[in-house]
C-alpha positions as CSV (number, residue, x, y, z in Angstrom):
1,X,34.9,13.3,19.9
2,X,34.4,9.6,21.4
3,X,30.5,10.5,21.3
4,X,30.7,12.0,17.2
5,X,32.6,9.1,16.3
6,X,29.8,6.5,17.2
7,X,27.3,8.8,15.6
8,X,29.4,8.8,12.6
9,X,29.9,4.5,12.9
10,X,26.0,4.3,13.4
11,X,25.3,6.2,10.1
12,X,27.5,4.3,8.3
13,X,25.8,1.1,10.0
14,X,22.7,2.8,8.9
15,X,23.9,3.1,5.0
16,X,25.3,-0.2,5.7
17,X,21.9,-1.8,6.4
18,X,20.3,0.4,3.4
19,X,22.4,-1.4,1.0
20,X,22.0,-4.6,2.3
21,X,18.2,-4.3,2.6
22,X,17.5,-2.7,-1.2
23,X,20.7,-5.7,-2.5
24,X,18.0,-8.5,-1.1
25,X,15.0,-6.7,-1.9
26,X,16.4,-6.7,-5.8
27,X,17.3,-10.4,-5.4
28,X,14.1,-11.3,-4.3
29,X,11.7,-9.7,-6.8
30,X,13.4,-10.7,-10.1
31,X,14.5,-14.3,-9.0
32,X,11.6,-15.3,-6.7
33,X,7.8,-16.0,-6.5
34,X,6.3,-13.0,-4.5
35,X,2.9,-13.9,-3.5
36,X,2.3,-10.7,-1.0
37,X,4.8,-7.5,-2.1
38,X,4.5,-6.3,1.7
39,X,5.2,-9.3,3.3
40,X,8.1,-10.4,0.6
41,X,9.8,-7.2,1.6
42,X,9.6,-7.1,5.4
43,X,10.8,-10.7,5.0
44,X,13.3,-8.7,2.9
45,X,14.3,-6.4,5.7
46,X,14.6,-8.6,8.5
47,X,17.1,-11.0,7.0
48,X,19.3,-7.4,6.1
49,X,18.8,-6.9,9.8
50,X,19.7,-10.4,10.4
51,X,23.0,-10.0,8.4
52,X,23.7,-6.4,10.5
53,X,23.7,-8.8,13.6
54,X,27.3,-10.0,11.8
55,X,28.3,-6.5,11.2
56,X,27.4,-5.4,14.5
57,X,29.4,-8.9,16.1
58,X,32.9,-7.2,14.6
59,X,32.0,-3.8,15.9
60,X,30.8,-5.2,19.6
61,X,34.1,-3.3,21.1
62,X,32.7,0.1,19.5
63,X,29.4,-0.1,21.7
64,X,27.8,-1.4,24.4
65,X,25.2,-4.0,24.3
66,X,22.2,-1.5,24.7
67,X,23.9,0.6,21.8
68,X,24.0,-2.5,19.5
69,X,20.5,-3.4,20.5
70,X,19.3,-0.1,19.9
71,X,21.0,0.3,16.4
72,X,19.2,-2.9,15.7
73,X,16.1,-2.1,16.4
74,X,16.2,1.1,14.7
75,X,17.3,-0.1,11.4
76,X,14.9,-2.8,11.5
77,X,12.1,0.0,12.1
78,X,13.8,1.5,8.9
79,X,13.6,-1.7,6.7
80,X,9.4,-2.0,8.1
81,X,9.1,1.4,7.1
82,X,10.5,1.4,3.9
83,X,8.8,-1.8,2.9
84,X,5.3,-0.1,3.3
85,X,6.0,3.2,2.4
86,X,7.7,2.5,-1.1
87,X,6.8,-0.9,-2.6
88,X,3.9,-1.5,-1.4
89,X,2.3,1.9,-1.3
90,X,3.3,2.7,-5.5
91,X,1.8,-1.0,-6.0
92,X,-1.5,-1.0,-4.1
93,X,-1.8,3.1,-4.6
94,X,-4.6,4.5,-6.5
95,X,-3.2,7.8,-6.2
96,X,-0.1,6.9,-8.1
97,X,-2.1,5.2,-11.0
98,X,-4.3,8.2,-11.3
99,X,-1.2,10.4,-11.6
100,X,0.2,7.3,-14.1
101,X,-2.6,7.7,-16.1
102,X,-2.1,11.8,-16.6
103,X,1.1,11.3,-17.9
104,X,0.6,8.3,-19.6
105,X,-2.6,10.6,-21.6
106,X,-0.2,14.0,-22.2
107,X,-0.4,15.0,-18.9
108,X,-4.1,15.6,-19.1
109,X,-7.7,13.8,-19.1
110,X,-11.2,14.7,-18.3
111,X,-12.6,14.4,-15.1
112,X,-15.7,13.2,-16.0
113,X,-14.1,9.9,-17.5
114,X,-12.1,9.4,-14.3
115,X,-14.8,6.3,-14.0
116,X,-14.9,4.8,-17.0
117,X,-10.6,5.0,-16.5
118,X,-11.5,2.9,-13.1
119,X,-13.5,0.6,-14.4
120,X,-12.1,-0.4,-18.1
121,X,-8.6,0.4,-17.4
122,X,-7.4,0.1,-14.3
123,X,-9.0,-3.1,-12.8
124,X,-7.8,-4.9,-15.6
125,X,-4.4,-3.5,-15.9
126,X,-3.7,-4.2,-12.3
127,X,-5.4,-7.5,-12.3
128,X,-7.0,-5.8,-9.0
129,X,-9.6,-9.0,-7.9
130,X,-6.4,-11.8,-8.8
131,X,-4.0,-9.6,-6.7
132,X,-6.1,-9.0,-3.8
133,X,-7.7,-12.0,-3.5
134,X,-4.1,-13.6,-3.5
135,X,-3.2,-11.4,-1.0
136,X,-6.0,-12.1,1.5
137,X,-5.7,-16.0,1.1
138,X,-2.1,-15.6,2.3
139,X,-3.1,-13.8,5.0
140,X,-5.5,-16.5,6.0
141,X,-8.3,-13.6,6.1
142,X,-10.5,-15.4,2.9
143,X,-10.1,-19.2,1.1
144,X,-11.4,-19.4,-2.2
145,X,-13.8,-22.5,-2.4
146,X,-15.0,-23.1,-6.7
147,X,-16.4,-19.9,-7.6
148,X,-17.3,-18.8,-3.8
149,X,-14.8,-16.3,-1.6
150,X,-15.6,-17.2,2.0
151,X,-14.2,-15.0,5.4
152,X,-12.4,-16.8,7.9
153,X,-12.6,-16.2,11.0
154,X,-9.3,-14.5,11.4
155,X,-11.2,-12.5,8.0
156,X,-14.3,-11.4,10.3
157,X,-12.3,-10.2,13.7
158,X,-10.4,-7.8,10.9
159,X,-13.6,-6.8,9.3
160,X,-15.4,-6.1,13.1
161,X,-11.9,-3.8,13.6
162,X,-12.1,-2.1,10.4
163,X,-15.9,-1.4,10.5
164,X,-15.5,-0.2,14.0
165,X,-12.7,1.7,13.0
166,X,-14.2,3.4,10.1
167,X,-17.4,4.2,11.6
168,X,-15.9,5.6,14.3
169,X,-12.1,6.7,13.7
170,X,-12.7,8.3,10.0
171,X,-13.3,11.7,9.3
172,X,-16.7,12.0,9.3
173,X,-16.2,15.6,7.5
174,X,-14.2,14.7,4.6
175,X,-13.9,17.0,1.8
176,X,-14.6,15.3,-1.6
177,X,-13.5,18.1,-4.7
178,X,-16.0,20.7,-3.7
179,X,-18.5,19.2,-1.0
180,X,-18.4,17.7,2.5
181,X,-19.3,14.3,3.5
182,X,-19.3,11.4,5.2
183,X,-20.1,9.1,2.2
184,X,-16.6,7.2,3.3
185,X,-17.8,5.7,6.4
186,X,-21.6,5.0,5.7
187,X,-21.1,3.5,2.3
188,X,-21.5,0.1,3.1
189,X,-25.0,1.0,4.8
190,X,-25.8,3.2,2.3
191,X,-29.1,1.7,0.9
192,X,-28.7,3.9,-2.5
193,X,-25.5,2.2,-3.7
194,X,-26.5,-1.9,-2.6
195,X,-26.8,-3.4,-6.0
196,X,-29.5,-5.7,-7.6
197,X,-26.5,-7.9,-8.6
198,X,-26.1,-11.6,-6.9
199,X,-23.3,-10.9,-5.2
200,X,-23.7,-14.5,-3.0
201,X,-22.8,-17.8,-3.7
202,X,-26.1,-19.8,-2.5
């Protein structure tokens, strides 16, 4: 009985934290500036865990200190997960759009204008190169100098992990429709698909 009812007190310090987390996380993007949607909501789900900490203060004679730690944590791992699960995946997601899109056309289009729907509709629509440019400068990973983006150096030790981690962590047997490839992780080399296009700023 003793043990149910701190079950039942940590679910409802669960819901509790829930509440709190989604009631800032409301606050926050119709009142503030969000520059990054991931971080504003893990900044969003550690101040609900911060608050929880008050909760938790009244409720210290229900637990022990390694209970009341371990609650913490836990909820906290909640709020992280939810921040990058919801917002930020149905706001950076491609997938979603795509599905978007379907409905948005009666809930059918042509696969063969699945590009031209990249290229005309959504990068404009999402206002893809302003978002994720904004999001890389505030993660100190690019600065934007005039017309030139340049990597920092923070930007090329994530660039050596992700081509490392592409190259050798991806599938290299990934099925695309109705063929098999590893066009995903040799792209970049890919001599057929460099472009004649100036990409540089010198």
């Amino acid at each position: 009985m003793f043990l149910n009812s701190k079950l039942f007190l940590a679910a409802i310090l669960c819901i509790s934290y829930l509440f709190i987390f989604f009631s800032i996380y409301i606050i926050h993007i119709n009142f503030f500036d969000i520059a990054v949607l991931l971080y504003a909501s893990l900044i969003d789900s550690f101040l609900a865990a911060i608050l929880l900490v008050i909760i938790l203060f009244f409720l210290r004679k229900n637990f022990n200190y390694f209970e009341i730690l371990l609650i913490w944590i836990i909820n906290l791992l909640i709020g992280y997960c939810l921040s990058i699960s919801i917002p930020t995946v149905i706001d950076r997601s491609l997938s979603f759009y795509i599905l978007e899109k379907i409905n948005h056309y009666g809930n059918s289009i042509k696969f063969s204008s699945m590009e031209h729907l990249f290229i005309n509709e959504y990068l404009p629509e999402h206002k893809l190169a302003d978002v994720r440019v904004t999001e890389q400068i505030n993660s100190g990973t690019i600065v934007l100098s005039d017309d030139c983006v340049i990597l920092t150096e923070k930007g090329k030790r994530i660039v050596k992990f992700s081509l490392f981690f592409r190259k050798n962590l991806l599938p290299k047997k990934r099925v695309l429709i109705d063929r098999v490839t590893d066009d995903l992780i040799t792209f970049i080399d890919n001599k057929e698909n460099k472009s004649s296009y100036n990409y540089n700023c010198k």
